[in-house]
Structure formats: C-alpha cells, structure tokens
C-alpha positions in Angstrom: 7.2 21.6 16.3 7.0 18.3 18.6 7.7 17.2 21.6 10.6 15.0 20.5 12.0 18.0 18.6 13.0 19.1 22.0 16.3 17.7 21.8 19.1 18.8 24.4 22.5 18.9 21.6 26.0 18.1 23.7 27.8 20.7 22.0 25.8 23.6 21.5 26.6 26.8 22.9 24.9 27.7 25.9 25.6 24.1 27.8 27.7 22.7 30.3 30.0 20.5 27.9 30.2 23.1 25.8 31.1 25.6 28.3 33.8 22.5 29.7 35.1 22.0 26.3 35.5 25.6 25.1 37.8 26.0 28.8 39.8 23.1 28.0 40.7 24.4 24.4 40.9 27.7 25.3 43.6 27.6 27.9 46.4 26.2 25.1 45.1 28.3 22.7 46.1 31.8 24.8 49.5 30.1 24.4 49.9 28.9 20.9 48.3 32.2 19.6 51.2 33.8 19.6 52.9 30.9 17.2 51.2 30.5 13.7 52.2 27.7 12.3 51.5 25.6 15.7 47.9 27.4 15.8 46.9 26.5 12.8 47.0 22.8 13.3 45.7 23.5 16.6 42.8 24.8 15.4 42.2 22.2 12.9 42.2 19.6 15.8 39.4 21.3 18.1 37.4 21.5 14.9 38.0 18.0 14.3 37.5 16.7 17.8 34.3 19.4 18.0 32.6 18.2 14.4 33.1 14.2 15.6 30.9 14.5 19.0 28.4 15.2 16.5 29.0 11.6 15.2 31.9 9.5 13.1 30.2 9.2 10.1 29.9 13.0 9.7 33.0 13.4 10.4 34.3 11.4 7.9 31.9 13.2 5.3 33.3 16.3 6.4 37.1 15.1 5.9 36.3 13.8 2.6 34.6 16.9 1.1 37.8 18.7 1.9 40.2 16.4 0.8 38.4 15.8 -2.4 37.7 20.1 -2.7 41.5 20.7 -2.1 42.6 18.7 -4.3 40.1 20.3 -6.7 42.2 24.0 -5.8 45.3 22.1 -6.3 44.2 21.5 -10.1 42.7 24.9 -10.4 46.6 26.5 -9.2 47.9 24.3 -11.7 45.5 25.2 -15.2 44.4 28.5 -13.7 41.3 30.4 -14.9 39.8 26.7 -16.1 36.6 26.6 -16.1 36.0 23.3 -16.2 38.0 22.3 -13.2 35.8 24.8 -11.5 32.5 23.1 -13.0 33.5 20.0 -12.0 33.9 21.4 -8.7 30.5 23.1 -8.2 29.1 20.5 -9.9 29.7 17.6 -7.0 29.3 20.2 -4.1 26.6 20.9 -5.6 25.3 17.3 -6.3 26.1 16.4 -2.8 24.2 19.0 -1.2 21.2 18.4 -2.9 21.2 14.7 -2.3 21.4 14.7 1.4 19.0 17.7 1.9 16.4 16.3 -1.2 16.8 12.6 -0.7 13.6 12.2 1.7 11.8 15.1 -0.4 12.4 13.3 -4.0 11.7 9.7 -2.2 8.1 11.1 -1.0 7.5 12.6 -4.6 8.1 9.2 -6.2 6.0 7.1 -3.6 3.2 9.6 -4.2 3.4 9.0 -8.1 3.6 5.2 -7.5 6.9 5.1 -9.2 8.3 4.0 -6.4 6.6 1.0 -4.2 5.9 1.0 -0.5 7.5 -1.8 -0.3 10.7 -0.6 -2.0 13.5 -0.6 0.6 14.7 2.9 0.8 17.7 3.7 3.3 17.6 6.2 6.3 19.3 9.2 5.3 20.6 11.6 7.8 21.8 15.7 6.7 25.2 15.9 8.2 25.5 18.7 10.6 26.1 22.2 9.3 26.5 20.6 5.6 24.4 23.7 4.3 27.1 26.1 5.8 30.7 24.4 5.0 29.8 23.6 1.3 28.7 27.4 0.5 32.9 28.1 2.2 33.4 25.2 -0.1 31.7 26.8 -3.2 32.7 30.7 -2.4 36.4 29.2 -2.1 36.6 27.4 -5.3 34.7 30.5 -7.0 37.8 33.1 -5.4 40.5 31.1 -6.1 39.0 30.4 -10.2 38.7 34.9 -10.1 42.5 34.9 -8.5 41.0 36.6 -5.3 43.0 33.7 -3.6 46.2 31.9 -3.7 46.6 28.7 -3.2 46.2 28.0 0.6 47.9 25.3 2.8 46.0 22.2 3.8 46.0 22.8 7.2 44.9 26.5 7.0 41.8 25.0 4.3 40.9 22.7 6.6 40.6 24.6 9.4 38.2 27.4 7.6 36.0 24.8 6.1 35.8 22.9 9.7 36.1 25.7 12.2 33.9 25.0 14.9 32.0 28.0 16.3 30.4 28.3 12.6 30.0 24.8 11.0 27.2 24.7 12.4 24.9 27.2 11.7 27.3 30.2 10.4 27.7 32.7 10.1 29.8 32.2 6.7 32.8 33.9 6.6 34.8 34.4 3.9 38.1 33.0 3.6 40.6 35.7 2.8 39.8 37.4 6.1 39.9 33.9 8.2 43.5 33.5 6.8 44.8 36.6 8.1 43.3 36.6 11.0 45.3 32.7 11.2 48.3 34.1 10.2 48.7 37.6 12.3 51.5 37.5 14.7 48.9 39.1 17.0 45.7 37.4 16.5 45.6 37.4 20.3 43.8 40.6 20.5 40.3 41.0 21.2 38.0 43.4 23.0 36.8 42.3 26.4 33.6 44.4 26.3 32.5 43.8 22.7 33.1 39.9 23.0 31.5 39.7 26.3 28.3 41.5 25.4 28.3 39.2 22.3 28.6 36.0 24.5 26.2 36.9 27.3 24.0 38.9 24.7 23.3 35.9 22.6 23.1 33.6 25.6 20.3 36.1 27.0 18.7 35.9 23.8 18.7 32.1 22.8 18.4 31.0 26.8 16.0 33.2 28.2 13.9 34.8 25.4 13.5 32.3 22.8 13.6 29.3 24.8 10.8 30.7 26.6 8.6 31.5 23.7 9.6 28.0 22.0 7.2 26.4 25.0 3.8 28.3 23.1 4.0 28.1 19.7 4.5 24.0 18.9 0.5 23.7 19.1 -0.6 26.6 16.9 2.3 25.2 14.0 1.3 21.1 14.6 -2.5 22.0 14.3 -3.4 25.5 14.0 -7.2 24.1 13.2 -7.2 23.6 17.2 -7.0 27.1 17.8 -8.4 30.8 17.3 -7.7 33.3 14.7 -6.0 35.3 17.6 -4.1 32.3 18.8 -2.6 32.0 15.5 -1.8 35.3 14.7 0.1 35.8 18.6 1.5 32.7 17.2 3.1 33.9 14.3 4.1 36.9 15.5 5.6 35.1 18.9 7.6 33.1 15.9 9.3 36.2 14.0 10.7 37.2 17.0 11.8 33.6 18.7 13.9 33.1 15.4 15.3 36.4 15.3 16.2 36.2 19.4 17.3 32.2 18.1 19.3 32.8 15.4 21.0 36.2 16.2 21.7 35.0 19.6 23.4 31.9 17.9 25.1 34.5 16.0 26.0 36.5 18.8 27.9 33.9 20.4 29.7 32.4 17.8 31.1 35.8 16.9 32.0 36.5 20.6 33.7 32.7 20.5 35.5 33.5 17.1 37.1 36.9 18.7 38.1 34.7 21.8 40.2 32.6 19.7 41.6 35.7 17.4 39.6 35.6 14.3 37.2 38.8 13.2 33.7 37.2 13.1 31.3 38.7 10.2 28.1 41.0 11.4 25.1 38.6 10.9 22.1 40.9 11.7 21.5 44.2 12.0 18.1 45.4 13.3 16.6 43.1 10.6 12.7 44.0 11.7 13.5 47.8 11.0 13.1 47.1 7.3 11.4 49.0 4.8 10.7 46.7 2.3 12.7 42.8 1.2 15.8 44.3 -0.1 16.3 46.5 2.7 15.5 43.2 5.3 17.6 41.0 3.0 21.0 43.7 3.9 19.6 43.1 7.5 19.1 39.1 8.4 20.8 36.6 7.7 23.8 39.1 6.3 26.6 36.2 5.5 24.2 34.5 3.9 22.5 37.0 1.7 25.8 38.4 0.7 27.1 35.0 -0.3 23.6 34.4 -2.9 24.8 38.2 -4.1 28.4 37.4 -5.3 28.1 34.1 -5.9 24.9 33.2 -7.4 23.3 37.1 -8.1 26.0 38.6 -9.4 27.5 35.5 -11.9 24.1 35.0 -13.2 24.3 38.9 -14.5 23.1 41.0 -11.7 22.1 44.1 -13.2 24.5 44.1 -16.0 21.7 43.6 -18.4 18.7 45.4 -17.9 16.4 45.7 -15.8 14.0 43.2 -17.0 17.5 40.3 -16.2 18.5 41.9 -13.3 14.5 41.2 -11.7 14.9 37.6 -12.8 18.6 37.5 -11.7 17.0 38.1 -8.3 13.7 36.2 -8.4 16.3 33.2 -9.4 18.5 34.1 -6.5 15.6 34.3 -4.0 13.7 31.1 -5.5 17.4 29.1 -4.6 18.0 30.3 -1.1 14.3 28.6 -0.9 15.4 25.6 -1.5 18.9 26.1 0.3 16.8 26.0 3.5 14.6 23.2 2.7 13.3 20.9 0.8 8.8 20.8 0.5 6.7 22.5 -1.1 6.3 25.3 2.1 9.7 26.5 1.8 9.3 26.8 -2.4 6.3 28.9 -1.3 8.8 30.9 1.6 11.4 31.4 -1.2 8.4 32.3 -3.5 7.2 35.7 -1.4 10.9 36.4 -0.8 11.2 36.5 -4.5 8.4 38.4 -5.6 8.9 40.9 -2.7 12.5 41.4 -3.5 11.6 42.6 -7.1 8.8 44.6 -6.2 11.1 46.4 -3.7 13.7 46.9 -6.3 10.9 48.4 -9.0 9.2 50.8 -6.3 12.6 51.6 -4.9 13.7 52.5 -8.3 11.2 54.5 -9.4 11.1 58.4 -10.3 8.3 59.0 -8.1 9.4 57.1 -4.7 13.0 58.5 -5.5 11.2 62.4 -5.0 9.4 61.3 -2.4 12.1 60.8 -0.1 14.7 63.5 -1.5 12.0 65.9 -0.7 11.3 64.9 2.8 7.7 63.7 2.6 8.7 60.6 3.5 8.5 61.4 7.2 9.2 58.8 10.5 5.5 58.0 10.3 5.4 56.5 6.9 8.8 54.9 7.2 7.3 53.6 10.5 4.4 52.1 8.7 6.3 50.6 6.2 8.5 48.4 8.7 5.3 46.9 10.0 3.5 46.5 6.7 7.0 44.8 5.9 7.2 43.3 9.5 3.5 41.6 8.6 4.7 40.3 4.8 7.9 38.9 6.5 5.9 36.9 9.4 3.2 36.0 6.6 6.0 34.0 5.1 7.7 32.9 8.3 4.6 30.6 8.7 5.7 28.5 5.6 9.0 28.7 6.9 8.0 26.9 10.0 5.4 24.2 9.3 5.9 20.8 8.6 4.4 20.9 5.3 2.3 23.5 2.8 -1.2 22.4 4.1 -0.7 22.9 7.5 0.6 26.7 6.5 -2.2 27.0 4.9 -4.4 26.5 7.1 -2.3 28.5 9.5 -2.9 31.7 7.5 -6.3 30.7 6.3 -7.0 31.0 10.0 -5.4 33.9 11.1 -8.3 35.6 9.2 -11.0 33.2 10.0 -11.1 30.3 12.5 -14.0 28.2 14.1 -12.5 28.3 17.1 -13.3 31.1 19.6 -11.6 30.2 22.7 -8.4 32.0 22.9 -5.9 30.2 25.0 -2.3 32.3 24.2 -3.2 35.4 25.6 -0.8 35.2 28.0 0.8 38.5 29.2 4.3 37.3 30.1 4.3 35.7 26.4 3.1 38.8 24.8 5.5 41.3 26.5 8.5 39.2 26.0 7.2 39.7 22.0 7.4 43.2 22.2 10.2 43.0 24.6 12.1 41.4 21.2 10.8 43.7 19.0 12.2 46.4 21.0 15.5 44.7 21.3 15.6 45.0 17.4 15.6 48.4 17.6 18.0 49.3 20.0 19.9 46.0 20.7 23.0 48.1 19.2 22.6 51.1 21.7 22.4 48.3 24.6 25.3 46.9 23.5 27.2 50.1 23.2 26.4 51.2 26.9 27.2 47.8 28.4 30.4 47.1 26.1 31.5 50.9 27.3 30.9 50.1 31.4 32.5 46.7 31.0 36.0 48.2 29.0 36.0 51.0 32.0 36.2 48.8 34.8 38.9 46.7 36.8 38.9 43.7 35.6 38.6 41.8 38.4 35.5 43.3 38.9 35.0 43.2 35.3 35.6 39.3 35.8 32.7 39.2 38.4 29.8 41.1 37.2 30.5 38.9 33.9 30.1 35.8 35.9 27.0 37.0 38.2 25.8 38.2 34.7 25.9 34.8 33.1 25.0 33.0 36.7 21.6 34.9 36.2 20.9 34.1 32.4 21.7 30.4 33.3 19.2 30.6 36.4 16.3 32.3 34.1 16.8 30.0 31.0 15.0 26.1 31.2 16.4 22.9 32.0 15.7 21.3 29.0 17.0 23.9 26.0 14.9 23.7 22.9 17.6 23.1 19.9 18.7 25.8 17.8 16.0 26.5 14.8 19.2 26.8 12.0 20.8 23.9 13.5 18.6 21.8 11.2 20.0 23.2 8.1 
C-alpha cells in the first residue's frame, strides 16, 4: 500500500465530522423514534444526506438502483413466483456490479492482448462507495420477496434498508425482514448502554489505535517485498492478519454500536475468527454477514448438499471461487478465492469423515491438537491474506517466494512495540468476548453520570493514542 493510499475519508467513523454529524442526527432521532411513520423518512434522509458527502454522482447511482430494483418488487407482487422477473432482476444487479468493479480489470486484459490500442480513449471509471454491499441487500431482497419470505415493502422503508448509512459502506449486511421490524417497533428506542458502548469505543480502540498503528509497517514489505528479508516478510504478513481483523471488526464494531443507537439490531460480524480449525469453521467466524449471504443465496440455490457429495464440493468450490471475485478483480484475488475454495472442501471431506468423526467423539482430540490446528489454519489463512493484499499476483508471489528464501539479510521490522501489538491482537481474538462482557457489566452497574464520564475519558484516550492522519478503512475499497 502507498503513500497516497493514506487518505483521511470525511465521513468515516472514528472522525470529527463524523462524530459532528452523527450528534446532529442523533438528537431528532431520540424524538422521532417513538413515531414510525416520521422515522422512517427520517432515516432515509440521513442516509441520503450521509451517502452524497461521498459525492453526487454516487448518489445518484445509488437512487437509481433502487428506484429501478423497486419497481422490479413491484412486478414481482404483481406476477408472483415469476421467475423471469426475478432473472431480469439479478441479471442487471448483477451486470452492474461487475461493470464498475471489472471495468479497469477487463480494459488491462484487452490492452495486454492488443485488442485494444494505447491510444484508444478509455474513460475513468470510479467503484461507487459501498456498491459491493447495497447490491447483495439488493439481490438477497429480490431473492426473499420471489420465495414469499417478504411482502411487498413501502418505498420509504426499501430505501432506507438499501441506503442506511452505518452499513453502506462496508456492512455488515443485514437482512431485511429484521431491519423492517426493528423500523416499525413502537419501541425501537431501546438499546443497551453497556453493550453499545463497548461496541463503539471497542471498535474505535481497535481501528484507531491497533490497526492504524500497524498500517505504518507493512506498505514496504507489500510494495516491494524483494527489498526485504524472509523475516521481514513473514512479521509482515502476520502483522497483516491481524491489522485486518483489528480493521475490519473494529469497523464492524462500531457500525453495530451506531445501528443500536438509532434502534435497529445490528448482525454479529465476527466471532473469534483466528480460533478456527480449519476454512469452514473460519468461514462461520469472519466476515459472518457476508458468508451467510454466499450460503443462502448463491450455496444453497446452486444445490448445496442436496445432491451428493461430489455437487455439494463443487457447490462450494463455486461459492468460494465468486466471493473471489466479489472482492476484487486480478488475478491475486482469483488465487485468494482459489485457496479459500480448495480449503473449504478439504475441510468439509476431513470433517466428514468416519475416522476424524471418532477422533473427536472419543476425546483424543485434546486442547493441544485443536490448538495446533488453529495455527496450522492461522498460517494457510495469512498465506492467502498475502494475495489478498498486493497490488497484483507477481508481487504476492514474490512475497511468499520470500518468506522462505530472500537475498536480503538485514532485518529492519523487528520492532518490539510492532510485534507485541501482533500478539496483543491475537490475544484479543481470543478473549475479545470476555473483555467485552466484564466492561459491558461495570458500565450497566454504574450511575450514569459517571457512566457518562468514564465513556468520555475512555474515548478522550483512544483519540489521544490513535494518529493524526487515519489510514482508510481496508473494506472501504470494496
């Protein structure tokens, strides 16, 4: 990652115009809470106002995907259960998914094969913001509504789940049916001080102070891991498995805590992710909106394991191979989606078999081995992190390639402070959830007014400990 990747967003979480805007909004919304129909048009105006700071034109992107997708659930309440209103549907979501996140990819294909000239004018393309995340609501949507799992919704309560602002983003992805009760309770008021302030200054802690900090070593080792030593590199990597989980479960973290502010339920996105034994078990961990979105809408129509075992392996190697190319377009994140595939199906077989099933009922499979077998998956998992981070698949290459064997011998990242706040992360994974039940528990037992303060020194000192310049946040690009 370079310099001028270090990009300081208006509007994301942990800043001062957020912060400003999220008071101004707030403050009306305590009120209107209490009156449905005025807080659902409410909503959809902060999402509005929110989404066009990130500019105009993606704004008006945004508006007409969900005029032109609610009009397609208009058709599909009129000729239910047709299927070819629904095709149509998934067809242009589809269609214009893949041209803003494969237009650049597909241009640099054609150049390469001289089909296209140099000299062929080819206009600047930019991904809308969080276009990833609102056309999977799009497509899960569509997909409920064809299986009558939802009735047709008003177009101000659409809108506002397809636009609303602490997930466009970067997630997580809720689902729809929950996001419309939560708009329509008398008493979506309610919320937890404890939980939602451990969520806010939790995942403030984590993106501000932990991953920012680690964000500062590893942009050398990813731009040119030639320049460095195999022990550079592999510090490197490992440094990266745990900024993007501190990253993007921070993230997480606070747009849950923001959600239950404003009176919706917010869906777990992570739980202990680097505990796994094996790719199925990490895939129930990271990413948890996002995996369980590629299982009922992608896994399960394709057949899931309704057909053997030999269709349900290739059900998942296909659904593995797409949330790939969901995340990216080059030939590095085919590879990423590549070893998730492969070690999804070989965790399915070995999980599945006679012999490992014994092993376990029987005990034998003891803390030591299930130990071992979160950092052998631990290892796999930052393996193919690598080709989730580099610019492009020679560069990974050579990353790995020279975690084994490097002509450089001057180590330059063994740096103490960088290395405990790794296993500082690690260790989070593990009992993040015990942390956050003893702090939610001393925060729900105490005045409030003193509640109010120790938040606010809390926050105070995560402000003081994180940079001046933030790095951006690593899913914010998809």
């Amino acid at each position: 990652m370079e310099e001028k990747d270090i990009v300081l967003f208006s509007m994301v979480f942990p800043s001062t115009q957020f912060a400003l805007f999220f008071v101004l909004i707030f403050i009306p919304a305590i009120r209107l809470k209490y009156q449905p129909k005025a807080y659902v048009w409410y909503i959809l105006l902060i999402n509005i106002i929110f989404y066009s700071l990130f500019g105009l034109k993606f704004l008006l992107i945004l508006i007409i995907d969900i005029l032109v997708n609610y009009f397609i659930i208009l058709l599909q309440s009129k000729y239910q259960k047709n299927k070819a209103v629904l095709i149509v549907g998934l067809i242009l979501n589809i269609v214009l998914l893949g041209f803003f996140k494969y237009f650049v990819f597909t241009t640099n294909i054609l150049l390469q094969a001289e089909i296209l000239k140099a000299t062929t004018f080819i206009p600047t393309i930019l991904i809308p913001v969080g276009i990833s995340f609102y056309t999977f609501k799009v497509i899960a949507h569509l997909m409920d509504t064809y299986r009558g799992e939802l009735l047709k919704p008003k177009f101000s309560a659409y809108a506002s789940y397809i636009s609303f602002f602490p997930q466009i983003t970067s997630g997580p992805i809720a689902r729809a049916k929950e996001f419309y009760e939560d708009l329509e309770a008398p008493r979506n008021n309610y919320f937890n001080l404890g939980e939602t302030t451990t969520l806010v200054l939790g995942g403030l802690f984590k993106k501000l102070v932990l991953a920012s900090f680690i964000f500062n070593f590893i942009g050398g080792p990813f731009a040119n891991p030639l320049n460095y030593s195999s022990l550079d590199l592999i510090i490197a990597a490992f440094a990266y498995s745990t900024m993007l989980y501190a990253d993007f479960s921070g993230y997480s973290d606070m747009s849950n805590g923001i959600s239950n502010l404003l009176g919706f339920r917010a869906p777990l996105n992570f739980n202990s992710p680097y505990k796994a034994m094996g790719f199925k078990d990490f895939w129930n961990r990271w990413h948890i909106s996002l995996s369980s979105w590629f299982r009922d809408y992608l896994y399960i129509p394709l057949g899931g394991n309704r057909k053997g075992k030999l269709r349900k392996y290739i059900n998942i190697f296909i659904t593995m191979f797409v949330s790939g190319l969901w995340h990216g377009a080059g030939l590095n994140y085919i590879v990423w989606g590549t070893i998730h595939a492969v070690g999804s199906v070989l965790s399915h077989i070995f999980g599945e078999t006679e012999y490992l099933k014994n092993f376990r009922d029987k005990g034998i499979f003891n803390k030591f081995l299930k130990f071992a077998a979160q950092i052998l998956t631990f290892f796999i998992i930052t393996i193919a992190w690598i080709y989730f981070n580099s610019r492009n698949l020679s560069t990974a290459n050579q990353f790995v390639l020279g975690m084994f064997s490097s002509d450089i011998t001057q180590n330059t990242l063994i740096n103490w402070r960088l290395i405990g706040t790794v296993i500082f992360i690690f260790g989070l994974n593990y009992f993040g959830e015990y942390i956050k039940y003893f702090v939610t528990k001393i925060i729900n037992h105490l005045n409030l007014v003193f509640a109010v303060l120790i938040i606010s020194a809390l926050a105070y000192i995560i402000i003081r400990l994180g940079p001046d310049l933030m790095p951006p946040f690593v899913y914010f690009n998809f």
